[in-house]
Each structure stands twice: as structure tokens, then as C-alpha cells.
N, C-alpha and C positions, 0 to 999 in steps of 0.2 A: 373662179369668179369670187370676188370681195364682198362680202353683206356684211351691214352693221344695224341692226336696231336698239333702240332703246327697250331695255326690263322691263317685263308686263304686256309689252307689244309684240304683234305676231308676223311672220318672217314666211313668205312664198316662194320657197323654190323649184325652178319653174324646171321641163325637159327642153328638149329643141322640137318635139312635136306638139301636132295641134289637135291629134286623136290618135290612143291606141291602137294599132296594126291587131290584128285576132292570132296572129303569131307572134307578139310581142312578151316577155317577161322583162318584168322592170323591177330592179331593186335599189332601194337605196339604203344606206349604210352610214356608220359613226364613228368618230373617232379614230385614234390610230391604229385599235384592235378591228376597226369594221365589223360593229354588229351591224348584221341585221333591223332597222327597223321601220321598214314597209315593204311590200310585193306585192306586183301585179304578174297571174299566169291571165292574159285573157282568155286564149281559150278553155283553161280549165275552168273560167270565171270565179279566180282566186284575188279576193282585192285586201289583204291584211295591212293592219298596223300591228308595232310591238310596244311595248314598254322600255324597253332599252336593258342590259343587264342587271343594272340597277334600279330600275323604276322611275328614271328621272323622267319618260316620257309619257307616262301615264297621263291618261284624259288629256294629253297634247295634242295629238300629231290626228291630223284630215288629210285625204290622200282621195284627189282628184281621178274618181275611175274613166273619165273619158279623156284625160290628159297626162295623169300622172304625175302633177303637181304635186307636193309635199307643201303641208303648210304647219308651221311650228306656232302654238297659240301661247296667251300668257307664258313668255321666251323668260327663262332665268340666265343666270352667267353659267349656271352647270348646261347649257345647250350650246353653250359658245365651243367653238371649234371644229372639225374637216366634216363636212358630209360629201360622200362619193355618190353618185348616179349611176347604176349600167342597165344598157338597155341591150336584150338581144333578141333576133328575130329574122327579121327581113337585113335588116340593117345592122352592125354592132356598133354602140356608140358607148362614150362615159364622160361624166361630170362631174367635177371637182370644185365644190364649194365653201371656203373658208367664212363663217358666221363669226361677227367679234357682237357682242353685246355689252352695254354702255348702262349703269345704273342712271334711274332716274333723278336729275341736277335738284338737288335743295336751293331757294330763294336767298340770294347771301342779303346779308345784315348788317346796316349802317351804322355803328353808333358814334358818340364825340364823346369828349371831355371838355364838359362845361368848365371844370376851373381851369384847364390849358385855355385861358385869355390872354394872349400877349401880343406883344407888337415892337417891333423893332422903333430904336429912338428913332430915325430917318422917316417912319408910316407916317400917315396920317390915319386921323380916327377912324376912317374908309377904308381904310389898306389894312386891317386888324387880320390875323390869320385864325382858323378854326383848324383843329388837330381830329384829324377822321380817322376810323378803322372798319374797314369792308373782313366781311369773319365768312367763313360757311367751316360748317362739322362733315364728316363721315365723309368726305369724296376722294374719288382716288379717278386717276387720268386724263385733268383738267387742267385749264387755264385759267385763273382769277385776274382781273386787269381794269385796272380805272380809266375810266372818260373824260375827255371835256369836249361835249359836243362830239363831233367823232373823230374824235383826234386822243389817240393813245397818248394815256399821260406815264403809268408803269404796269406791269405784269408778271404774275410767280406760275410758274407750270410746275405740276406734279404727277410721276407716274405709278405714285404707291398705292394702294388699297387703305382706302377705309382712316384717313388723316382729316387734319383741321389745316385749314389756311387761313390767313390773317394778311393781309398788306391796308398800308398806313398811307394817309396822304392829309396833307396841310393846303387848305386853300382860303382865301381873300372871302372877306365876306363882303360880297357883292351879287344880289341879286338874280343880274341876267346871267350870270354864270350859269350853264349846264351843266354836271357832272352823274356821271351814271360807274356803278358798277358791277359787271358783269361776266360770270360764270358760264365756261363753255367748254365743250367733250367736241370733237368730230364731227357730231349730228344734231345738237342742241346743246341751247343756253337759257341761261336763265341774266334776268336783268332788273337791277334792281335800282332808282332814281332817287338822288339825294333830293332832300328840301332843306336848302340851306336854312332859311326861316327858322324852320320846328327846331333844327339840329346846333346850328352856332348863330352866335348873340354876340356882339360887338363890345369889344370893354365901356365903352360908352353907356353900351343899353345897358349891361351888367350891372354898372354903377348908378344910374339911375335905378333900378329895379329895388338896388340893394339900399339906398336913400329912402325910396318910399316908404318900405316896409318898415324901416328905420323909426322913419317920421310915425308910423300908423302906429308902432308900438309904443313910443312916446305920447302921443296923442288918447290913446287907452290907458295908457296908464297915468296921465291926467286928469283924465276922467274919472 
């Protein structure tokens, strides 16, 4: 069975019963070495957790004495990988559960280049394009991907550890344009919505802005 959760978040893995048999021992186990770390004897009325060889489960692991559930709390990527189930008693049974854990998605970041004002001779002053860059740091096996409305406009997948992504997109300054850009792993995203407005400015507006100021400095120094 496949489990994935997101870092920080905590992971229930479950048995196929719904209450310990009194002749039941249950272990469950890690990794490719299969430590040890939980055991139910009930009749001994033995209900342990461990630490894992290393410690990496310390002050983790709750172990359900009437079910035998296994729950893994604040999940790091060092808990990602095989946990085994066996159960023997009345019945012998076993469970093999593959954990993958998903670092938690950083908010990606819009910026422009206010002096990228240009426009093709053919535009009109309406049709001017704004030059975007959607960023995120530190992520590793995701999808970065721009919007327009919800209609995929491009997308960079990556499946390394701990990189920067960056894709670029040129769009119309107009308005009712919707555009979003959004970061997303298997199990979550993150989503971030451009404002055209705040971010590009029309060679038009550009030139009148740059006029005023123009004007206001001449004007002062008239005075």
C-alpha cells in the first residue's frame, strides 16, 4: 500500500483488524534492515514503541493498543520508506507499506521588468507586452506551470532535491486577463495570482508617468 504525506504531517498506518485478538502479537518494522519499531504481545499486555536504530523515531511513533494502528507524528523525509506489518496469533497476516513524504511547497514569486516595455510595430498601445518571471528556491519534485484562467499556458517539472526554478512568461496588458502561477508535488500546491496592474504598466502609462515627473522637476526648479 502507497502513503504520501506532506513534512511535519502525521501518517496512520492502519492493520486489517478492528481489535486485538488476546493471542495476537503484532510487529511492525522499517526499512530494508526491518528494525523493529513497535510490538503488541497482548496477552503479555506488552504495548512498546522504539526509537528506530538511529533515533530518528524518537517522541514519533503512537501505537493504537486496541487496534494496532501505528501512527508516525511530525513525518520528516528520514521516515519516508518500506514499513512491514506482521501479525501472528489466531490468524497470520502481513503488511507492506511504502511512505514517500513531500517537503512542504514554498509560495512561488512574481516579479516583472518594469524597463522590458516594448511592443511590436504591428501593436497597438493596448496590445503592449509585460515580461514575467514565476521563481520558487529550495524545491525538489515538482511542477512549476503558468495559467491563463485554467488553461495551461507552459510548465518545468523537476525531480532533484533542494533546486531553484524559474519560468518566464510575456503577456498583453489587458486587464480581464487571469493568470496564475502554480507549484505543485503529488499531494499539494501552492498558488500564486498575478495583478497585472501592480506588476506591468503600458509604454503609454510609462511615458506619461515619466513626463509628469519630468514636468514636476522643472516646475521646482522654477521655483
Amino acid at each position: 500500500e502507497s502513503v504520501s504525506v506532506t513534512e511535519g504531517d502525521y501518517v496512520t498506518l492502519k492493520t486489517n483488524v478492528t481489535e486485538v485478538q488476546q493471542a495476537d502479537d503484532i510487529l511492525w518494522k522499517f526499512g530494508l534492515e526491518k528494525s523493529v519499531i513497535a510490538k503488541i504481545k497482548k496477552q503479555q499486555q506488552i504495548f512498546s514503541t522504539f526509537n528506530g536504530t538511529d533515533g530518528r523515531f524518537r517522541d514519533r511513533l503512537k501505537l493504537d493498543i486496541q487496534t494496532g494502528f501505528l501512527t508516525i507524528t511530525n513525518i520528516t523525509t528520514k521516515h519516508a520508506g518500506l514499513y512491514e506489518l506482521d501479525i501472528t496469533g489466531e490468524k497470520l497476516s502481513s503488511k507492506t507499506f511504502s511512505v514517500s513524504v513531500y517537503a512542504r511547497l514554498p509560495v512561488p514569486v512574481i516579479s516583472s521588468n518594469s524597463s522590458q516595455c516594448s511592443s511590436s510595430s504591428s501593436s497597438s498601445s493596448s496590445q503592449q507586452n509585460c515580461s514575467l518571471v514565476c521563481s520558487v528556491v529550495n524545491v525538489g519534485h515538482v511542477t512549476l506551470s503558468w495559467y491563463k484562467g485554467n488553461s495551461l499556458l507552459s510548465s518545468i517539472s523537476v525531480s532533484d532535491l533542494s533546486i531553484s526554478l524559474s519560468l518566464p512568461l510575456e503577456v498583453e496588458y489587458q486587464e480581464k486577463n487571469t493568470y496564475s502561477c502554480v507549484l505543485n508535488n503529488p499531494i499539494s500546491n501552492q498558488t500564486t495570482h498575478l495583478d497585472i496592474t501592480q506588476l506591468c504598466h503600458t509604454c503609454a502609462g510609462m511615458a506619461a508617468l515619466t513626463l509628469t515627473l519630468i514636468y514636476s522637476q522643472l516646475y521646482s526648479a522654477d521655483v
